[in-house]
N, C-alpha and C positions, 0 to 999 in steps of 0.2 A: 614578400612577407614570410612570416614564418607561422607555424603552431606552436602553440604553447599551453601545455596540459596541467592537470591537479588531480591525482587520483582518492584524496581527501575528499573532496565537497569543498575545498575552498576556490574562492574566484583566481583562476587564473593572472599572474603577472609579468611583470619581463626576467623577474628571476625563475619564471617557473620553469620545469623541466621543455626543451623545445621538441618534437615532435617528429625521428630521424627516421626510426624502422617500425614494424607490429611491437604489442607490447603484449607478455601475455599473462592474465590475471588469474588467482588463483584462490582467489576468495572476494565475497560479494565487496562490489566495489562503486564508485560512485567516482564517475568522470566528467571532468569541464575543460573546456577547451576554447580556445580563441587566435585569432593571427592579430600580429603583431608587428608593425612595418615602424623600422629606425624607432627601437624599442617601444613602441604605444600601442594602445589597443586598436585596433581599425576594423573590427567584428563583433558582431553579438555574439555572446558566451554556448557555447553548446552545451548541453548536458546530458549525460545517456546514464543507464541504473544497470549494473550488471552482475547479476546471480548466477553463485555456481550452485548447482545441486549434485553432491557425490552420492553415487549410485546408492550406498550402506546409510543415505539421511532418512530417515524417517521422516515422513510428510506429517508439519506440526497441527494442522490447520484440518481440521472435523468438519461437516457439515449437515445439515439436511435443508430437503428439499422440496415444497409444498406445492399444489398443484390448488389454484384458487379460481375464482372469478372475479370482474369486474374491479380490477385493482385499481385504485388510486391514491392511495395512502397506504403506511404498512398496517396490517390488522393485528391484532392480538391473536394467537393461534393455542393459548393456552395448552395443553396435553394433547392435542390434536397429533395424529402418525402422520411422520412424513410418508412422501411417495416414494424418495431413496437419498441414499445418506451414501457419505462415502469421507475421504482424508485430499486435501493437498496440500502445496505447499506456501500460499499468498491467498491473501482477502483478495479474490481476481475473479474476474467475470471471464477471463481466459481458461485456468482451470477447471471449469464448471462448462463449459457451454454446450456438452452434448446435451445438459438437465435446460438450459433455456430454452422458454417457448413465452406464448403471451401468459398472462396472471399469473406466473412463478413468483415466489415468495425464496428466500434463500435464508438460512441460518447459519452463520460462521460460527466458530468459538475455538478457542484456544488458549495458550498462558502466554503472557507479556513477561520477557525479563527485562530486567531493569540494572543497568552498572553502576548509575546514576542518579542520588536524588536529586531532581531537578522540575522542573516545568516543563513537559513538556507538551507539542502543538502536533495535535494530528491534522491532517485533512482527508476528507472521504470524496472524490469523485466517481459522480453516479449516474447513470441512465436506465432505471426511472429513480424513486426515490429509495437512503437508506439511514442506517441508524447509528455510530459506532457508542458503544459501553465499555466502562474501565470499570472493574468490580463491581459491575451493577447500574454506577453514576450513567448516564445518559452525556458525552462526553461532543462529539458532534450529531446533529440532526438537520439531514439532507433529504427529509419527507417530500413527498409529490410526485406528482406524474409530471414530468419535466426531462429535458435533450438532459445531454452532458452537463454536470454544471459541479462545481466543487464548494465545499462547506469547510470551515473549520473550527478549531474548538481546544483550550489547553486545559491541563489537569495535573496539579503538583504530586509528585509521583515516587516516594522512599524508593531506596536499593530490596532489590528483590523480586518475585514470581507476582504478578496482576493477572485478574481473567481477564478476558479482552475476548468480546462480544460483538458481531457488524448481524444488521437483519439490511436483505437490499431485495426489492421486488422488482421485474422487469413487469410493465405493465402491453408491451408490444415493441415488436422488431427485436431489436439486435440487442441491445442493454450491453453495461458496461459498468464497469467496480473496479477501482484502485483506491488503494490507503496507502499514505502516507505517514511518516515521523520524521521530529524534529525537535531537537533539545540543545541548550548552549553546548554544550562537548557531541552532540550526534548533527551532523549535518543533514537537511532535508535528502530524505530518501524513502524508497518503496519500503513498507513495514513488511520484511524480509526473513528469512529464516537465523539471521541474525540475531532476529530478540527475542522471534517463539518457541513455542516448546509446546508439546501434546501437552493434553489436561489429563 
C-alpha cells in the first residue's frame, strides 16, 4: 500500500499527494492521511494539527486564574482578583498546567479574526466543565463536573476582529481544554494562532 496525504484538512484520495520522504511545514497546518492499496482506501483517515510558533509571535491568548472550592459547575466570579494571570498561545489546558490543581477556575479571552463571513462551528473539549463566548453570546456550554467529553455550538460570524471568551474549571485530577473551529472555507482545526490576536 501506499500513504496518501492532505495538508488542507481535506480527506485524503488516490490523487492525493503519496507520502515518499519527511515533509517540512512552515506554517500551522492541518494533515490527513491514509494508505491506499490498488488505488482505494484500505485505512482510517489519520489526522494530526500542527503549529508553528516563531520566536518574534506574541502569545494572543490572556488569562487568569482562580483558586476556588468545591467546584461543580462554573461560578460567577464577578470582580473577584485572580491568584495569577499571565498570555499563551491556545485555549489549552497544556499551556496552563503549572496553575492546575483541584477547584481551579480558568478565564481565557482574546480577539477572533475572522476572513470569512460565514457560520461557523466550534467545539470545546473539557475535563471538568467550560464555556466558550463569541462577543458576549454564550456560543458552546460544556458545564459539569464530568471526564473528557466535547460540546459544540455555531455562531454566524461577519469579516473581522470578535472577542472570544472560554471560562473552564478543573474540579480534580489532571483536567484538560481544547477548542476547536470549523467553517465551510476553514477546515476542523485547533483554534490556533491563526485566527487570534491580543485584545
Amino acid at each position: 500500500g501506499e500513504i496518501r496525504y492532505t495538508l488542507n484538512g481535506a480527506m485524503p484520495t488516490k490523487e492525493s499527494n503519496t507520502f515518499t520522504q519527511s515533509i517540512v511545514l512552515k506554517e500551522n497546518t492541518v494533515v490527513k492521511s491514509a494508505i491506499f492499496v490498488a488505488d482505494k482506501l484500505s485505512s482510517r483517515v489519520s489526522e494530526a494539527f500542527f503549529r508553528i510558533k516563531p520566536a518574534s509571535l506574541k502569545a494572543p491568548v490572556s488569562y487568569e486564574v482562580f483558586h476556588l472550592n468545591d467546584l461543580s459547575f462554573i461560578p460567577s466570579i464577578g470582580n473577584r482578583k485572580p491568584d495569577a494571570r499571565g498570555a499563551v498561545f491556545e485555549f489549552s489546558s497544556e499551556e496552563v498546567r503549572q496553575h492546575i490543581q483541584a477547584n481551579t477556575l480558568f478565564r481565557f479571552k482574546s480577539l477572533l479574526k475572522i476572513e470569512h463571513e460565514d457560520s461557523y462551528n466550534f467545539a470545546v473539549r473539557s475535563d471538568d466543565g467550560s464555556k466558550l463566548y463569541i462577543d458576549g453570546h454564550l456560543v458552546v456550554d460544556n458545564d459539569g463536573d464530568h471526564g473528557v467529553r466535547t460540546k459544540t455550538g455555531s455562531i454566524e460570524m461577519d469579516k473581522g476582529s470578535h472577542t472570544v471568551e472560554v471560562l473552564w474549571f478543573n474540579g480534580g485530577g489532571d483536567g484538560w481544554l481544547d477548542v476547536y473551529i470549523e467553517g465551510d472555507k476553514t477546515p476542523n482545526q485547533i483554534l490556533s494562532t491563526d485566527f487570534l490576536k491580543a485584545r
